[in-house]
PAROGU-171170 format. One record per residue (C-alpha): chain; residue in three letters; residue number from 0; x, y, z. Coordinates in steps of 0.02 Angstrom, whole numbers. Layout:
residues N
(A,ALA,NUM,(X,Y,Z));
...
end
This chain:
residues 395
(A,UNK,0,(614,826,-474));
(A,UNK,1,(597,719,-314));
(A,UNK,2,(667,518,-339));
(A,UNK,3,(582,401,-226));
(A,UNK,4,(724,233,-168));
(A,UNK,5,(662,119,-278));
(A,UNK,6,(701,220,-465));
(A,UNK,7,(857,133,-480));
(A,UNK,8,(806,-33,-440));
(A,UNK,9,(646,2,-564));
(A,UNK,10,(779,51,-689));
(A,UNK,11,(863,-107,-670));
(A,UNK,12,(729,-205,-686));
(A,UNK,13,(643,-126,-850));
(A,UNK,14,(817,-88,-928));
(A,UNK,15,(853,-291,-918));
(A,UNK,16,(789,-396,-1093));
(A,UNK,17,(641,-416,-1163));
(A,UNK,18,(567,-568,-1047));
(A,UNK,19,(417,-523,-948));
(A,UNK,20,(265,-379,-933));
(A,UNK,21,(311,-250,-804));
(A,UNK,22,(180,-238,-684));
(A,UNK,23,(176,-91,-573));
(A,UNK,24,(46,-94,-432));
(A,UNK,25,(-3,22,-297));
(A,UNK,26,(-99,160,-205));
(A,UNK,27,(-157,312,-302));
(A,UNK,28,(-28,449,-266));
(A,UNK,29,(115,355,-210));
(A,UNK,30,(228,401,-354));
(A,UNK,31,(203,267,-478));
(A,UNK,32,(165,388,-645));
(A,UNK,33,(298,497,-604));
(A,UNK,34,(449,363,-540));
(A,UNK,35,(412,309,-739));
(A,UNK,36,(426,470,-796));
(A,UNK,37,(594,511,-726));
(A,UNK,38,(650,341,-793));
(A,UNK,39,(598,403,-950));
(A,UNK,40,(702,554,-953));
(A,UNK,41,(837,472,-894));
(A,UNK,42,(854,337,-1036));
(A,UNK,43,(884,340,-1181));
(A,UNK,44,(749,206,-1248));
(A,UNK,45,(637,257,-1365));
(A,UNK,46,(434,242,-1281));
(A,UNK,47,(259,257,-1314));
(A,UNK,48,(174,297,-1143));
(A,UNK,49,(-25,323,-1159));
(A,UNK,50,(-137,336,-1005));
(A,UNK,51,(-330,252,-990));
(A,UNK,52,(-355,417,-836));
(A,UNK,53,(-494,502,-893));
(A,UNK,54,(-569,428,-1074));
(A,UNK,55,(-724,352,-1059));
(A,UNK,56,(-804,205,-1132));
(A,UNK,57,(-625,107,-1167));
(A,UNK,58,(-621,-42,-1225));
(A,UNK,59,(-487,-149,-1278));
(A,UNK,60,(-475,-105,-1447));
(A,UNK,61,(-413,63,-1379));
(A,UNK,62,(-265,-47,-1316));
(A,UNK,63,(-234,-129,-1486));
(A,UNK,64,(-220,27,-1557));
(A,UNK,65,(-91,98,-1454));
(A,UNK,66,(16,-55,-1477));
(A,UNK,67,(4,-39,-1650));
(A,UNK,68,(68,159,-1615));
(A,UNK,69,(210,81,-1513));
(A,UNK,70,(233,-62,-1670));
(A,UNK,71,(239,61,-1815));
(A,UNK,72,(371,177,-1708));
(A,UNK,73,(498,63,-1686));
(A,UNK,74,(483,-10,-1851));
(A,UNK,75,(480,164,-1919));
(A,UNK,76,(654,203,-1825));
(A,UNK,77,(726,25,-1812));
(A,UNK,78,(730,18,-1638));
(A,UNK,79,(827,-122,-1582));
(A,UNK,80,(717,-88,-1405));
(A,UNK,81,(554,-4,-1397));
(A,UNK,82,(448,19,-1217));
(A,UNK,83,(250,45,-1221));
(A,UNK,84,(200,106,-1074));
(A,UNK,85,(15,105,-1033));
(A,UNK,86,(-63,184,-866));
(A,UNK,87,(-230,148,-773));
(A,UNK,88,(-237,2,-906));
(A,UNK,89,(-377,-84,-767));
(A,UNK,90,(-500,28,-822));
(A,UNK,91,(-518,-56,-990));
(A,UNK,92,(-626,-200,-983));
(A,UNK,93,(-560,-348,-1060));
(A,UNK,94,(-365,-282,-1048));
(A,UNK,95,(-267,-440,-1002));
(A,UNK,96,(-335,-536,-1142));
(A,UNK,97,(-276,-406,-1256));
(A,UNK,98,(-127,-387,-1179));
(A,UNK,99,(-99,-578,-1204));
(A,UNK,100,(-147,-571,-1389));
(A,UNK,101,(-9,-443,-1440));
(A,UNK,102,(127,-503,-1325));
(A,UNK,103,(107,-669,-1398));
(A,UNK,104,(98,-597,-1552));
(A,UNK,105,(264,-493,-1529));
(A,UNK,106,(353,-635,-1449));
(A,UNK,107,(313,-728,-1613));
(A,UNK,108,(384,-633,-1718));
(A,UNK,109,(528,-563,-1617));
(A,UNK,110,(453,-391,-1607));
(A,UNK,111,(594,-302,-1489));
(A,UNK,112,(442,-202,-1365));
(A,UNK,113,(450,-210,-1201));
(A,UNK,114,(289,-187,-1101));
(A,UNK,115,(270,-66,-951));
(A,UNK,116,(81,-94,-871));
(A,UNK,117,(38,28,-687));
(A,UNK,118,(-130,0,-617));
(A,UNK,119,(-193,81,-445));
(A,UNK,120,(-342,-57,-431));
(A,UNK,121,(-212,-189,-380));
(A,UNK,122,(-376,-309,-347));
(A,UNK,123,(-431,-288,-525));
(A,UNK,124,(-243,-289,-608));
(A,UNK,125,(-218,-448,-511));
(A,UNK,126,(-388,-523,-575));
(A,UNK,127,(-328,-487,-738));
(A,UNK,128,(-166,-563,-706));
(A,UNK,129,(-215,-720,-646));
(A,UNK,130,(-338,-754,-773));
(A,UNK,131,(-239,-730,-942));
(A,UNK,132,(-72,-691,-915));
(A,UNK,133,(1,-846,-810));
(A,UNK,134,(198,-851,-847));
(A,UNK,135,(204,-671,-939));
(A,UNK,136,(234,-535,-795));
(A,UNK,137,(346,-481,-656));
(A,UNK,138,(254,-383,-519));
(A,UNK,139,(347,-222,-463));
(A,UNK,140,(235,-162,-272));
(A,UNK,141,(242,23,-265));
(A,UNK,142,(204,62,-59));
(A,UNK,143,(150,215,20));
(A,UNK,144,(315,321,57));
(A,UNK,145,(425,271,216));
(A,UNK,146,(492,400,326));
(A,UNK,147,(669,406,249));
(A,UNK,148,(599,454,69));
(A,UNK,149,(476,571,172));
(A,UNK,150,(650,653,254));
(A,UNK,151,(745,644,101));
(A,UNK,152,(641,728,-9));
(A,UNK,153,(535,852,131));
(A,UNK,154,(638,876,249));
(A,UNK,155,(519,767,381));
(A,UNK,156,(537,769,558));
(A,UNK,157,(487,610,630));
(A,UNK,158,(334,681,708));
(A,UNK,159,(272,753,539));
(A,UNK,160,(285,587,468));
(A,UNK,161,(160,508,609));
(A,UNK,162,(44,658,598));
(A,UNK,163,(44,712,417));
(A,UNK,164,(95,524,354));
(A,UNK,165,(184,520,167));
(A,UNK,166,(88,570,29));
(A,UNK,167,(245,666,-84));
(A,UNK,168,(82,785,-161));
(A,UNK,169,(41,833,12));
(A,UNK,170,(206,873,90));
(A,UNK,171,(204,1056,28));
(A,UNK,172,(26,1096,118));
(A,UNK,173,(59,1035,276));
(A,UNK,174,(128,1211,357));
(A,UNK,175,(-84,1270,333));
(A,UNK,176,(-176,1108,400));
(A,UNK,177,(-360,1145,347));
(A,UNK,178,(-289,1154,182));
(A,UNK,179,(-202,999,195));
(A,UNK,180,(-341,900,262));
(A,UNK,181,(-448,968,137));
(A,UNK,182,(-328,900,-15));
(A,UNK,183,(-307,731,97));
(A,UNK,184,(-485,704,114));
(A,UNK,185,(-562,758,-62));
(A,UNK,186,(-424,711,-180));
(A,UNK,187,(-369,575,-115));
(A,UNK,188,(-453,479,-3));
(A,UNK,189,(-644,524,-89));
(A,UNK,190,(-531,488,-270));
(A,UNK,191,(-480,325,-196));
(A,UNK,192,(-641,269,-144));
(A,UNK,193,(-755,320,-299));
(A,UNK,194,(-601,270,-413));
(A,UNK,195,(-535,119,-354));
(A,UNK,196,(-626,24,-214));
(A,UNK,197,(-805,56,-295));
(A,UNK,198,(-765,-12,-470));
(A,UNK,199,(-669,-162,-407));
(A,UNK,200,(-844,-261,-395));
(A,UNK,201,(-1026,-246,-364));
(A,UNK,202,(-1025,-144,-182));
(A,UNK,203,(-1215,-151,-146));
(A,UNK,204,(-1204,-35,31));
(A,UNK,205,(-1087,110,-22));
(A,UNK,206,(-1143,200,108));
(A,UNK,207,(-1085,68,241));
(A,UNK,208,(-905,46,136));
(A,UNK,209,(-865,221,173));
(A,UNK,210,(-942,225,341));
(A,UNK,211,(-825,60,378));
(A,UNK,212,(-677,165,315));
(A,UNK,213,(-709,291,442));
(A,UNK,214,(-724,200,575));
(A,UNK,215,(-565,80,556));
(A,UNK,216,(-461,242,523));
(A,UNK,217,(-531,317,676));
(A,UNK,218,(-466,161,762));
(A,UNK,219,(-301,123,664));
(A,UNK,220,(-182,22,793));
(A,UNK,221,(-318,-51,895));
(A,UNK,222,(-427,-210,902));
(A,UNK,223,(-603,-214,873));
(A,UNK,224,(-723,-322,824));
(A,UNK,225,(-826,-329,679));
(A,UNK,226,(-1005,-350,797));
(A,UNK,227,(-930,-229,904));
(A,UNK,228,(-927,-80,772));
(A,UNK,229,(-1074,-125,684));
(A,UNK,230,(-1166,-30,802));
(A,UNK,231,(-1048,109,759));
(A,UNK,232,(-1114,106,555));
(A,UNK,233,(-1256,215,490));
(A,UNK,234,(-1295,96,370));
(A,UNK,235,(-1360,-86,412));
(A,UNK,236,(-1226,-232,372));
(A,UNK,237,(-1175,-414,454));
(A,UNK,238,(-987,-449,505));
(A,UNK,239,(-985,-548,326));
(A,UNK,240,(-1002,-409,239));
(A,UNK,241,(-883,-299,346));
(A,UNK,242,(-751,-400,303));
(A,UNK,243,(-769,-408,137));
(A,UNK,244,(-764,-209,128));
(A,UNK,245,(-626,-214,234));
(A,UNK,246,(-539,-333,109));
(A,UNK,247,(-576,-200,-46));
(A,UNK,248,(-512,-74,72));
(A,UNK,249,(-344,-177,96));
(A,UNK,250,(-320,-202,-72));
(A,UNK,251,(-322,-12,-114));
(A,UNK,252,(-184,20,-2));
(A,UNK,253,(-310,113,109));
(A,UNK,254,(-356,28,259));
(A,UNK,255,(-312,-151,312));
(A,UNK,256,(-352,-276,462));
(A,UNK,257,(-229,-372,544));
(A,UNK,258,(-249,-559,601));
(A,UNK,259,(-226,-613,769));
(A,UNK,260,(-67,-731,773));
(A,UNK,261,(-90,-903,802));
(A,UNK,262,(23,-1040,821));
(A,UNK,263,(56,-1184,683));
(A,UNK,264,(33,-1186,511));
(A,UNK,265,(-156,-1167,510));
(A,UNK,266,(-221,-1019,599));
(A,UNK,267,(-401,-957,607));
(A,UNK,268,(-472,-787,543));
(A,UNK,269,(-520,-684,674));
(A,UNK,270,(-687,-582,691));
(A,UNK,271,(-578,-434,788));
(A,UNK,272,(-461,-361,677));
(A,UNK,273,(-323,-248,704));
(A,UNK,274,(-376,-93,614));
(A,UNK,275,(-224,-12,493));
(A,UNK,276,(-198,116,398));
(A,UNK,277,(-65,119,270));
(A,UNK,278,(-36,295,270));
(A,UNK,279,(-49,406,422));
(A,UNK,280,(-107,550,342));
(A,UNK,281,(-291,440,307));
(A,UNK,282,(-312,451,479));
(A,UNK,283,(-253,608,549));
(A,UNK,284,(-337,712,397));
(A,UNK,285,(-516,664,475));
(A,UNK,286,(-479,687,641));
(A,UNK,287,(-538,891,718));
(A,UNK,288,(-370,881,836));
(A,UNK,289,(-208,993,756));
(A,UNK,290,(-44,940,749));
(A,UNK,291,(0,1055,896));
(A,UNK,292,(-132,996,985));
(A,UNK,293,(-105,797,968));
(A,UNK,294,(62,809,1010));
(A,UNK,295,(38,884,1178));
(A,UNK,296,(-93,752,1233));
(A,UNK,297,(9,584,1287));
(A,UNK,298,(-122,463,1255));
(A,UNK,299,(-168,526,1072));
(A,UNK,300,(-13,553,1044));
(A,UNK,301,(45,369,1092));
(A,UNK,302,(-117,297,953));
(A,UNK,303,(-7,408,808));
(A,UNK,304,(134,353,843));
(A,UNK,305,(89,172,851));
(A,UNK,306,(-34,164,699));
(A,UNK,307,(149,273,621));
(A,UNK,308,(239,109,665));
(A,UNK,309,(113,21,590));
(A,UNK,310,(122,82,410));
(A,UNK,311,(311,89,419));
(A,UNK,312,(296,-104,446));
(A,UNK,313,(162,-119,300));
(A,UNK,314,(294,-2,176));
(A,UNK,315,(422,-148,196));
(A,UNK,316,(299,-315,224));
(A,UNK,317,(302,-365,19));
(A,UNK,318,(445,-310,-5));
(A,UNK,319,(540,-393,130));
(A,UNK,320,(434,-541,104));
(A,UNK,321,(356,-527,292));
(A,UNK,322,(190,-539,358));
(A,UNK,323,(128,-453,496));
(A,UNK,324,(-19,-493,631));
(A,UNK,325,(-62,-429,813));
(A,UNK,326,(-76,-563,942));
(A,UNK,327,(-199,-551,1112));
(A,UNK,328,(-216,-712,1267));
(A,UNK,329,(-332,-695,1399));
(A,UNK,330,(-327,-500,1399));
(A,UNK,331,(-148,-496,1361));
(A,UNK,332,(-80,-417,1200));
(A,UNK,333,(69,-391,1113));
(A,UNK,334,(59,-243,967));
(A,UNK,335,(142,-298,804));
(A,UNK,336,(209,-500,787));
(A,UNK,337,(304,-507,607));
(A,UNK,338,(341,-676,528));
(A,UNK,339,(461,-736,404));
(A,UNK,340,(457,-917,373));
(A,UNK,341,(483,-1000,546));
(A,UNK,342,(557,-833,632));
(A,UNK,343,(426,-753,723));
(A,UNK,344,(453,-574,822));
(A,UNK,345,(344,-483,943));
(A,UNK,346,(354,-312,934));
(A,UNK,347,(302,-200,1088));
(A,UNK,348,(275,10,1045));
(A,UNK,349,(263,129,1199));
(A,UNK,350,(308,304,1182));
(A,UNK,351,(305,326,1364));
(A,UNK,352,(397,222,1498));
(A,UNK,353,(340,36,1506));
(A,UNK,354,(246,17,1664));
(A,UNK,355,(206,-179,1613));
(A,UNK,356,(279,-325,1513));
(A,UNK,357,(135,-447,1561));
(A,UNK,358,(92,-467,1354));
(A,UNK,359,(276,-494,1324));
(A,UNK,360,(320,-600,1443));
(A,UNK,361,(155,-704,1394));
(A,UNK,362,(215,-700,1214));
(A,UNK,363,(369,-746,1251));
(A,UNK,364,(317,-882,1360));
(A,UNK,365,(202,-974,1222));
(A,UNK,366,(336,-942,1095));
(A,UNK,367,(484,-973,1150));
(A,UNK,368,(591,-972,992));
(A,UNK,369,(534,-797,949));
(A,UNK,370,(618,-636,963));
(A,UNK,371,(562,-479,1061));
(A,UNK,372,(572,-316,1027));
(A,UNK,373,(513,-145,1115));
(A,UNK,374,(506,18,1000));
(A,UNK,375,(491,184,1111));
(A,UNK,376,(559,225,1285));
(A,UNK,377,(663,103,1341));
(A,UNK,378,(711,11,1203));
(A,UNK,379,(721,73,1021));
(A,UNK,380,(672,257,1015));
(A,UNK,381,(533,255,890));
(A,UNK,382,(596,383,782));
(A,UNK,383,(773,281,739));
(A,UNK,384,(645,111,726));
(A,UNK,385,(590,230,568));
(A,UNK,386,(741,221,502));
(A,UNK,387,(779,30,501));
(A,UNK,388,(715,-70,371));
(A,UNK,389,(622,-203,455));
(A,UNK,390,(660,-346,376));
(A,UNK,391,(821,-331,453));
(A,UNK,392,(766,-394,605));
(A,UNK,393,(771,-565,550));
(A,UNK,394,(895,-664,542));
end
C-alpha cells in the first residue's frame, strides 16, 4: 500500500493525548481517507471510523449516533483510548455544533475518545470551525502530492509530474492518455465541482463557475485580468462575481489566483490575477495536445513547466508557513515572489536560456533586501528545484 511523507508525522500527531479534534482538510483524492487507513492498521488503538460519502438526508443526529457507537465500544472493552473517526462529516448540516455538544460532553466526564474529523469542502469545514468550535481543534492541511511522493511511490520522471501532475489514483493510467484524461476530467475534476465547490454556498451562474474554471486552467502561470476574460465566458458575469468563483475554486484545492506583490504591510487586491492550478494534471487533462506532443513544442512546453513550479510552491506554502504572489512594473514581471515574514524572494522560471533579466533586475532594484532566484537553464535546473522543499530558501 503506497505511504504518502506525512503518515508519520499524522501518526504523531493523533497518537499524542487526548487534547484537541483532529482536523484533516484537503482536495478530493489527495490521499486523506486512505493515509487514515494505513494509520489504522498500523496501531494498535481501538476505532470507530464511519463515513457521511454517499447517505442522504444526514443530519446531525446521524453524528450523535455514531458517537454513541464509538461511547458504548470503549466502555464495552475498557479502552483506556478510543478514536472515532468520521469522514465527509461537512455534508451534515449542523455538524460542528454537534461535534461541540459531545466533546464537551466527553471532556466532562473524562471519556478517553479521541476525535478524528476529514472534510474535502475545506470552505465549509472551516465555517464550521470558526463558528462553534473556537479552542477545540488542530488543523492537519493535506496538499496535492509533490513530485518526490509522485517519484517515490510511481516511479515519476520529472516531466510526468508537469504533464500528468500528482493525483496517486491516476498514476497507473497515464501509459493510455485518453483514458487518463477521461478519469481526470469526469471523476475528479466534474466530482470536485458538483461535490465540493457547488454545495459550499448559493452559486447562482453554474454555468459561468465552470466556464471560469476552464479558462483559468487554460491559463495556469499567466496574468490575466478579470475584464479581460470575461469576454472569454459563455455565460454573462461582472469581475465581482469572478472573483468570488475564483475564491470557491481556491478553496477546493482546484484553481487559485495569485496577488500581485506589493510593497508594505497593506497591499491592494488586484483585478489581474495570476491564474494556478494546484495540480497539473487539471490542466493538462483538458488540453487536445499529448504528452509527446507538448514536450516537443518549446513554448508549451515552457507554460507546463512553469504552472509545474507553481503547484510545487502551493504543496509546501501552508505548510512552510509561506505565501506566494507574482509581481509585474511597467511591463516588467517577475514569475513567483514568496514571503515569509519580512524575507521576500523573487523567483524567475525559464526552461530555455535567459535572453533578459530586465524583471529581475527591476525587482531587485525596488527591493533591495530580497533574494533572487532563477529555476531552469542557468540557474537551478527545474527538475532538482522539484526536489527542494521550498521553504528552505529562507533563511
Amino acid at each position: 500500500m503506497i505511504e504518502r511523507i506525512q503518515l508519520q508525522l499524522f501518526s504523531n500527531r493523533i497518537s499524542e493525548v487526548r487534547k484537541f479534534i483532529q482536523v484533516i482538510m484537503g482536495p478530493r483524492q489527495v490521499g486523506k481517507t486512505t493515509m487514515v487507513h494505513q494509520f489504522l492498521n498500523k496501531k494498535t488503538i481501538p476505532h470507530h471510523f464511519v463515513s457521511a460519502e454517499g447517505i442522504r438526508d444526514l443530519s446531525s443526529t446521524w453524528i450523535e449516533q455514531q458517537w454513541e457507537t464509538a461511547r458504548i465500544q470503549q466502555k464495552q472493552n475498557s479502552d483506556k483510548e478510543f478514536l472515532l473517526v468520521i469522514d465527509e462529516i461537512q455534508k451534515i448540516s449542523n455538524w460542528s455544533e454537534m461535534v461541540k455538544l459531545l466533546w464537551d460532553e466527553d471532556t466532562r466526564f473524562n471519556t478517553p475518545i479521541k476525535v478524528l474529523i476529514l472534510g474535502s469542502s475545506s470552505l465549509l469545514i472551516q465555517k464550521g470551525l470558526s463558528e462553534s468550535m473556537a479552542g477545540r481543534y488542530e488543523i492537519i492541511q493535506m496538499p496535492h502530492w509533490n513530485y518526490l511522493e509522485m517519484k517515490a511511490a510511481f516511479g515519476f520522471t520529472p516531466e510526468q509530474y508537469a504533464w500528468f501532475g500528482s493525483y496517486p489514483g491516476s498514476a497507473e493510467l497515464i501509459s493510455d492518455e485518453e483514458r487518463w484524461k477521461n478519469y481526470i476530467t469526469n471523476s475528479l475534476i466534474e466530482a470536485s465541482i458538483s461535490k465540493d465547490v457547488l454545495m459550499m454556498t448559493t452559486i447562482y451562474k453554474p454555468v459561468l463557475l465552470r466556464n471560469l474554471f476552464e479558462v483559468g486552467c487554460q491559463y495556469s502561470g499567466q496574468i490575466l485580468s478579470f475584464t479581460k476574460i470575461l469576454g472569454q465566458l459563455i455565460d454573462a458575469g461582472n469581475t465581482t462575481t469572478l472573483a468570488h468563483y475564483l475564491h470557491l475554486l481556491d478553496t477546493a484545492g482546484l484553481l487559485g489566483g495569485l496577488e500581485k506583490y506589493f510593497s508594505g504591510k497593506i497591499r491592494q487586491r488586484s483585478s489581474s490575477p495570476k491564474f494556478q492550478v494546484f495540480n497539473n494534471a487539471l490542466f493538462s487533462a483538458q488540453r487536445t495536445e499529448t504528452f509527446e506532443e507538448v514536450i516537443s513544442s518549446p513554448v508549451l512546453w515552457g507554460r507546463i513547466v512553469e504552472s509545474a513550479i507553481g503547484t510545487h510552491l502551493l504543496s509546501y506554502s501552508r505548510s512552510e508557513n509561506f505565501k506566494i504572489f507574482y509581481w509585474r512594473q511597467a511591463g516588467l514581471e517577475v514569475d513567483y515572489v514568496l514571503v515569509k515574514g519580512d524575507q521576500v524572494i523573487g523567483m524567475e522560471v525559464k526552461t530555455g536560456h535567459l535572453k533578459s533579466n530586465s524583471g529581475m533586475d527591476a525587482f531587485k532594484k525596488t527591493f533591495p533586501s530580497s533574494k533572487v532566484i532563477l529555476v531552469g537553464k542557468d540557474g537551478i535546473p527545474w527538475q532538482e528545484f522539484l526536489e527542494i522543499n521550498p521553504g528552505l530558501l529562507f533563511d
